[in-house]
C-alpha positions, 0 to 999 in steps of 0.5 A: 097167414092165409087161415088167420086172413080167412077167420079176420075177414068172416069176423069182421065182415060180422063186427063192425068194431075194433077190439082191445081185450080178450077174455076167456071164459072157463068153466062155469063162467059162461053165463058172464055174456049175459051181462053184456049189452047187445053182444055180438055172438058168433059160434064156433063152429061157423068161423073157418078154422076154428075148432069146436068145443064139445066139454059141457059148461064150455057154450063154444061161441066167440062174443063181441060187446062193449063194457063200459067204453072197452070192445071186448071179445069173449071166448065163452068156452074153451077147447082143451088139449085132452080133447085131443086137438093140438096145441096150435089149435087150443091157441089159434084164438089167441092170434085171431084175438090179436089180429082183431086188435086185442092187447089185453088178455084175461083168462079164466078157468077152473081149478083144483087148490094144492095150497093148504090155506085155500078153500073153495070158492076161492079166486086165485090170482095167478103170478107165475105158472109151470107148464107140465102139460107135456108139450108147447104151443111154440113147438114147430112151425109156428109165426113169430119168435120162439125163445121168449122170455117168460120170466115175467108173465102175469102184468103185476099192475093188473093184479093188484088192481084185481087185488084191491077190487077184493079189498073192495068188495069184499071178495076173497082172494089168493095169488098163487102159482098155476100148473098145467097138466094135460089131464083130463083125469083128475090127479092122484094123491101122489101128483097133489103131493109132488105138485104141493112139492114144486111149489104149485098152488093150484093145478088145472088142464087148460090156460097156460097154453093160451098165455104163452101165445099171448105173451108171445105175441107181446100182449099184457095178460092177467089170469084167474082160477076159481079153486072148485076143490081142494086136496083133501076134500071129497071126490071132484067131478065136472058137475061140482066144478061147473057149480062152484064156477057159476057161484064165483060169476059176479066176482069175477065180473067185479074183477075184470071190470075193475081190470078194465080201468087200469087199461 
């Protein structure tokens, strides 16, 4: 309790206003702030407790801002579990967002599609996810309960708010289940397969952590993926997965902004 009051009091000694939603911003998507009017911004690595992100296309800064009538507080990148940091470091921002007043979390990210219909470019909104990452944020001394029930996750009216946006303007969208995996090698042509065969739709390194705390800690949760490869296609790397995300910037802000009103 004392880390998390450490980290509440440096931000809010900075922010002088109550928040209501988080977002998480994923690769690529970043240049979403630039949107923002007047944000607050706040870095990583000058808040006590918090870990530093060091993967291009992640700036690692902590945003405040409003859009519209809503304080929002943006993650503009994301520490990973690949990186080497624990689950409860990866996850520390979830309690700090809901401390701050968060009850909404958005997440985003980059990730790789299985289903043979998706193409990239893609947005999947996500409805359910299997977690093989090879551990869990709730293992160990952690505050609040452990055995909760994920049966459940995704907040059905956000998405088919996310979904009409996409009939509105035109944006092309999927649902699907997400699966983790620890990464940060990309999968081989066998995993693709055995994850096509547990009925995975895309598969990325990073979010489902992020939304199990906050689920946890009884938030409504709505997640996007950005499909910035396919199986199949050609050789993935992180330069041509950043690319794909910053052409999918002014949907995915469409989208959470039409989220925003459902609150």
């Amino acid at each position: 309790m004392m880390k998390l009051t450490d980290t509440y009091e440096y931000i809010k000694d900075r922010v002088d206003f109550e928040t209501t939603v988080g977002v998480i911003l994923g690769s690529g998507l970043g240049k979403i702030i630039d949107k923002i009017e007047k944000p607050i911004i706040l870095r990583y690595k000058d808040i006590p407790n918090f870990v530093n992100t060091n993967v291009e296309g992640h700036s690692g800064n902590l945003v405040f801002g409003k859009i519209g009538e809503t304080n929002l507080v943006f993650m503009q990148g994301r520490n990973h579990f690949y990186e080497g940091h624990s689950m409860g470091d990866i996850t520390y921002p979830i309690r700090v967002m809901k401390s701050l007043g968060v009850e909404t979390l958005i997440t985003t990210n980059a990730v790789g599609g299985i289903n043979s219909y998706f193409q990239v470019g893609d947005i999947m909104l996500v409805n359910d996810h299997i977690n093989l990452m090879g551990s869990n944020p709730l293992i160990g001394q952690v505050d609040g309960e452990k055995f909760i029930d994920m049966s459940s996750v995704y907040d059905k009216e956000l998405i088919n708010a996310g979904l009409l946006c996409g009939v509105k303007n035109n944006i092309k969208l999927r649902e699907g289940v997400l699966t983790a995996l620890s990464g940060p090698t990309y999968e081989t042509p066998a995993e693709y397969k055995f994850l096509k065969i547990i009925g995975s739709d895309a598969v990325g390194m990073s979010t489902i952590p992020e939304v199990i705390v906050a689920k946890q800690l009884g938030m409504r949760i709505f997640s996007m993926s950005i499909i910035t490869n396919v199986v199949g296609g050609l050789d993935v790397n992180h330069n041509d997965v950043q690319n794909v995300a910053n052409q999918s910037v002014d949907n995915v802000w469409s989208i959470i902004t039409e989220v925003l009103k459902c609150l």
